[in-house]
N, C-alpha and C positions, 0 to 999 in steps of 0.2 A: 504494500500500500504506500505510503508515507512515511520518513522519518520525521516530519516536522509534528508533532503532537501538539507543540504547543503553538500552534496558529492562531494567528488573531485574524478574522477575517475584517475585521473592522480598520485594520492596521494596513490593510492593501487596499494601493491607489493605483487606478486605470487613469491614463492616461494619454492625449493624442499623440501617436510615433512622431510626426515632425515636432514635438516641443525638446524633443532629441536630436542629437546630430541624426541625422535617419539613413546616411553611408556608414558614420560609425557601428552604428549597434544593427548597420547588416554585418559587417563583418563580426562583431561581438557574439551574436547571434550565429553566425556557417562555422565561427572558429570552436563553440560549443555546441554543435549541431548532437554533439551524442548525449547531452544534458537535457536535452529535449525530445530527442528522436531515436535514440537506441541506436539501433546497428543498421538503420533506416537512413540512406543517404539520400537526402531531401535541398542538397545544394541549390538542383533545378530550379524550385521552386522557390527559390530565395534570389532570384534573378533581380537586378538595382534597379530597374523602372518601378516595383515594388516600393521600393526605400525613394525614389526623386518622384516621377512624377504621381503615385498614389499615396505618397507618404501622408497624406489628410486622411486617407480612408484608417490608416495603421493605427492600433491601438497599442497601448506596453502595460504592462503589470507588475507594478515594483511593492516587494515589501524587504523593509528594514532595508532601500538602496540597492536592493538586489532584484534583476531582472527575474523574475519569475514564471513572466509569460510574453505571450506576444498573437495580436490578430492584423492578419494581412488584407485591407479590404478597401472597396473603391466607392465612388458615390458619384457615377456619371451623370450628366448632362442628361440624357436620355437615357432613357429603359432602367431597368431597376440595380436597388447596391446590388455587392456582389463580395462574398465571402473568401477569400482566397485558398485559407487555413488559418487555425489557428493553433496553438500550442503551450504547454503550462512545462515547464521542467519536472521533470522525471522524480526531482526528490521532493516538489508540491503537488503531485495530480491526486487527484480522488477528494480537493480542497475547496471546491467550486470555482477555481480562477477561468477555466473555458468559458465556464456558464457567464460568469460577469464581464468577461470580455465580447464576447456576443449579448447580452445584454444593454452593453454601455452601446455596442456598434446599431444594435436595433435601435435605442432608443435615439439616437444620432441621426438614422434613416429617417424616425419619424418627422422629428424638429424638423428635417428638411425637407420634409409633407412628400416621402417618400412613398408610393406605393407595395411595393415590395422587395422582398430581400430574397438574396437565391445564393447557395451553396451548392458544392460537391463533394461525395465522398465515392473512395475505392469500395468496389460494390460487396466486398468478401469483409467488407469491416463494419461487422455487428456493432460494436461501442460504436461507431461513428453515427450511425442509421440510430441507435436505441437515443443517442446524446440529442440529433437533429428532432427525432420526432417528439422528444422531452417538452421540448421547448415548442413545438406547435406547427411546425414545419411540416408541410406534405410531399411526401418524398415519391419518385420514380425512375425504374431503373432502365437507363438506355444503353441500350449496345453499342459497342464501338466510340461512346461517347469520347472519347480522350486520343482517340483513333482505333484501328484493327485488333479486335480482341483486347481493349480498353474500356470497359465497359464503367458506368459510373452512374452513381444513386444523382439525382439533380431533387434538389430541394428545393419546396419557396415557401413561402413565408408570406402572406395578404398585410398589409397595415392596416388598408380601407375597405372599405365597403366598396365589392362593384365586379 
């Protein structure tokens, strides 16, 4: 589970990724990628248009100064946000820090009289699918989604009525 027993969740602050250097703590972030991701090489997805041009969409998760999570996400012009991933470090998950980080980004989508919010998950990852529909999210799974034998759950999320 967790070594942190003594959590305060009151004591974690989300915050928006560019109030950070937001090149810095991509690399802070890929250079601890296994404090977050295990043996999951997820560099990919940590690509720097991420950190410069959607760094408004990013969230961070600091308690006691220390990065402890982070959400990658965008809030276009058109069409609806859009969830990238997110992720809590390996020695806080099971703390609610996902949940409040998708929390803080919904409630972000809303103030900006967002319609909805749409994620994806790898279609073989039960916690990800049980985590999205938690939260209210209606999920479906497309083939090839990601390309050829890429299959991926897509979520969305309604704000409004309609």
């Amino acid at each position: 589970m967790t070594e942190n027993t003594n959590f305060d969740p009151d004591k974690l602050i989300i915050s928006p990724l560019d109030e950070l250097d937001p090149l810095e703590l991509r690399v802070e972030i890929v250079n601890a990628q296994e404090r977050f991701w295990g043996d999951r090489d997820l560099s990919g997805d940590h690509e720097p248009h991420w950190f410069r041009q959607f760094a408004a969409g990013g969230l961070v998760a600091r308690y006691q100064n220390e990065i402890v999570g982070y959400l990658l996400g965008a809030f276009p012009k058109e069409g609806p946000s859009y969830i990238h991933l997110v992720a809590a470090r390996q020695d806080f998950r099971h703390l609610g820090i996902g949940r409040r980080l998708y929390e803080a980004f919904i409630a972000r989508a809303k103030a900006n009289l967002e319609d909805e919010v749409q994620a994806t998950a790898i279609a073989e990852n039960a916690n990800a699918i049980a985590f999205h529909s938690s939260l209210g999210f209606e999920g479906t799974r497309i083939e090839d989604y990601a390309g050829p034998g890429e299959d991926r759950v897509f979520f969305s999320l309604r704000l409004t009525e309609g």
